[in-house]
C-alpha positions, 0 to 999 in steps of 0.5 A: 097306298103304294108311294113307290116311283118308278126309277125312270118314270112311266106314262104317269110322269112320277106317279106309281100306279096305284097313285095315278089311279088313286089320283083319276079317281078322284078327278072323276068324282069331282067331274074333270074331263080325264083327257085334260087331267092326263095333260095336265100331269104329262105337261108338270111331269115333263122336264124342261120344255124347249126352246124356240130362239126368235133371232135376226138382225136389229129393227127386222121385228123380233120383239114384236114377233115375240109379243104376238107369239105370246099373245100379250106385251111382255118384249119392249118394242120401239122403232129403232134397232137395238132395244133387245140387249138381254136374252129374255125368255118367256113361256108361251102356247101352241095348239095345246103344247106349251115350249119357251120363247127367247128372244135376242138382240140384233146380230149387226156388223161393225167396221170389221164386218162379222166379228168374233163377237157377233159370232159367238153370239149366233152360237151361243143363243142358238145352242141353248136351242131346239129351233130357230125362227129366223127373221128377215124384213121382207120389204128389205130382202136379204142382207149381206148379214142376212146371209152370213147368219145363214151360214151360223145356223147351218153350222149349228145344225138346228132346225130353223123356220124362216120369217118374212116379216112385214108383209102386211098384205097380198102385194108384199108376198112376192118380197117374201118368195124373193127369200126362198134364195136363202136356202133355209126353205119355205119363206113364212110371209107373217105380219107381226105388228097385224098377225097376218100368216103368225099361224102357219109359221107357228104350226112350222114352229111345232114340226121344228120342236121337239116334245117336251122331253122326259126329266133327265136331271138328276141321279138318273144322268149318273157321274158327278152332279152338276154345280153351276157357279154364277153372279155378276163380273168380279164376286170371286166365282173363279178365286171360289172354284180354286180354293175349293179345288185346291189348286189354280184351275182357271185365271184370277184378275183385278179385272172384272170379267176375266171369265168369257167361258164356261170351265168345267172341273171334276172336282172332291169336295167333302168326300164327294165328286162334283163337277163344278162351272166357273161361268162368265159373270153377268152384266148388262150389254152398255155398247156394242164394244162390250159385247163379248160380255153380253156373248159370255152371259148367254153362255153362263145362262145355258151353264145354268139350264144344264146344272142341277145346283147353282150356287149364287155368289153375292158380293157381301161388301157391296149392295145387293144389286139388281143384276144380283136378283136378276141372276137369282130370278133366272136360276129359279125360273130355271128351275134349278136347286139353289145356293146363295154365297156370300163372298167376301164376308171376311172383309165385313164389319159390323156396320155393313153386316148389319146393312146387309141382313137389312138388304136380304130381308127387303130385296131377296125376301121371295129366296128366304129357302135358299140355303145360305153360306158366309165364305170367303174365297180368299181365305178360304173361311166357311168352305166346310159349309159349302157342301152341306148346303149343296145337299141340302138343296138338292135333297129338297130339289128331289123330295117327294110327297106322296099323293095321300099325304099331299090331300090330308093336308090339302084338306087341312089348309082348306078346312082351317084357312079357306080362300077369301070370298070373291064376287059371292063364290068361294074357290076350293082346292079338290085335290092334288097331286105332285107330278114331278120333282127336280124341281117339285111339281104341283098340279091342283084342281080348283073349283074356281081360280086361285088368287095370286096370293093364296098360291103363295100362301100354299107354296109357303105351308108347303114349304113349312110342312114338306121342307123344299129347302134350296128348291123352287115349287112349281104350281099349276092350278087347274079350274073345273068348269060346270059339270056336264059342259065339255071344255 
């Protein structure tokens, strides 16, 4: 078998040709349909998928728009304004192609009008963007911060779809028409809370998106890789960044939350270039005055996106929090390698280093591949370490394991542990193939679904059997149905 990958990729995602053809001739003895496993591979092979951002101003229907979008309640929906405090991304499909769904926090004006901070906020959402959908309540018409959100999005300079929502019956159209005077084109009059006129706003949607694009992390980009530096206000990101830097790059303070922007530093580290972001740390949004924070987490959520590794600082003095798991779920739904620091282990004694080796055990027991370093950024204690994990992540954030390979040892794990019996039937796994790295990429094709368990129960021999370290596992399983019926 040829286990070469093209260094840019082919229409096969990662595949060499003799794999792909390897690959489909199985998926033809076992009866798939070869337009549906092509898919299946483009869509685990592409990169990051785009990003639709839902945004508006409070109480104008975002989050119920979003459910409807995603066919299911995932948004939390309440009749006041202001319920949505986090960006929230979810993954959601259209006619067949799959992109991300975020969804925001109103954009309001306070006693000073359109503030810096409301500002920022338009800029920082809609920049980790490919298009927007705008949502305004038609039966109100459009607002003075309507319009000044108007003037943001023309500013960013990506495409936008315009929502009238509300309209929830033929006698509210002309409402929606009123919203041609916005200047951002066609009104879609839509329903969200009924679904009324949800389709053609999406099919506008997909025209906005782009496809989803070709992996571009990685060595492919060239120049120094990319080093995301995250955790909450106050773990030390930024005393971390200049000790590894040797020198002040960015402002230190008692303060927590001294960071608002992102600071990129060119920075050698064990003999090697890296470009280090000293992000904002992440905190929940409590009231409105505190927005700027909210602002800052948006940006260091784009910081991640963009990174190859993030490195999670934790405070190892105090309790691993739920923000601490928070920021560790988005890098990993991310998709990035990961890191966890432990920042400030000097000032640890025995006691709370014991509590603590409890705490990762309960709490961050779904991360025990992530490699992990005890430091300090004060004293600069284990920094020698930092590096070697850092590799060691993204060498598993790049492995590959060839196709053959990959089916011996499918068909190991279905030989000596087959998945529990349900309902009289017995699902197996066929065969496999990895379509992607950065992160790894699996697609497996079933004879019947896999349960939520057993995946794991792959993903973790996976992991004992390839390594992985420092890296998420992306699995996708798709289902044979009968043979001779077409899907």
């Amino acid at each position: 078998m040829n286990d070469q990958i093209h260094s840019g990729g082919d229409e096969h995602g990662e595949l060499g040709d003799a794999e792909y053809a390897e690959f489909m001739e199985l998926a033809v003895q076992e009866g798939f349909d070869l337009e549906e496993v092509e898919g299946d591979l483009a869509a685990a092979g592409h990169g990051p998928l785009p990003v639709l951002a839902v945004v508006g101003r409070p109480n104008v229907g975002k989050s119920t728009l979003v459910n409807r979008i995603l066919g299911r309640r995932e948004a939390v929906v309440e009749d006041r304004p202001g319920v949505t405090r986090d960006r929230v991304t979810y993954e959601a499909e259209w006619s067949g192609r799959r992109f991300k769904v975020v969804d925001t926090g109103g954009w309001e004006q306070d006693v000073l009008g359109l503030d810096a901070s409301v500002a920022a906020q338009a800029e920082f959402a809609i920049e980790a963007a490919d298009a927007v959908v705008f949502v305004v309540d038609a039966t109100v018409g459009a607002t003075d911060t309507d319009e000044a959100v108007v003037k943001l999005l023309r500013r960013a300079g990506k495409p936008v779809v315009l929502c009238a929502n509300k309209v929830d019956g033929p006698s509210a159209e002309a409402d929606a028409a009123m919203l041609w005077s916005l200047g951002l084109g066609e009104p879609y009059a839509v329903s969200a809370l009924h679904g009324r006129g949800t389709g053609d706003m999406l099919d506008a949607v997909l025209e906005a998106l782009p496809e989803a694009p070709a992996q571009t992390f990685g060595a492919t980009l060239g120049g120094p890789r990319r080093i995301a530096l995250v955790g909450r206000p106050n773990v030390g990101k930024s005393s971390l960044l200049n000790k590894v830097a040797n020198e002040e790059r960015v402002v230190v303070n008692e303060l927590a939350g001294t960071t608002r922007d992102p600071v990129d530093e060119i920075i050698e580290l064990g003999g090697i270039t890296w470009k280090f972001v000293d992000t904002a740390g992440i905190r929940r949004r409590v009231h409105l005055q505190e927005g700027a924070d909210y602002y800052a987490s948006l940006r260091t959520a784009a910081a991640v996106e963009k990174a190859e590794v993030a490195v999670v600082l934790i405070d190892a003095s105090e309790s691993i929090s739920v923000q601490d798991q928070r920021i560790i779920t988005m890098a990993v739904e991310a998709g990035r390698a990961l890191v966890i620091a432990y920042n400030k282990w000097d000032t640890l004694d025995e006691e709370r280093r014991y509590y603590l080796e409890r705490e990762i055990e309960t709490e961050l027991g779904q991360i025990q591949w992530a490699p992990r370093v005890n430091v300090s950024a004060r004293t600069g204690r284990h920094m020698e370490k930092l590096v070697p994990a850092i590799e060691t992540a993204l060498a598993g954030w790049e492995t590959r394991v060839p196709t053959g390979r990959l089916n011996s040892f499918l068909g190991e794990i279905v030989a000596s542990h087959p998945h529990p019996i349900r309902g009289g039937k017995q699902p197996r796994i066929l065969f496999g193939t990895q379509a992607g790295t950065r992160p790894p990429r699996f697609v497996l094709f079933a004879s019947g679904f896999l349960e939520a368990g057993y995946r794991r129960f792959i993903e973790r021999r996976l992991r004992e059997e390839f390594g992985f370290e420092g890296t998420p596992l992306q699995i996708s399983v798709r289902v044979r149905e009968k043979r001779g019926r077409k899907r």
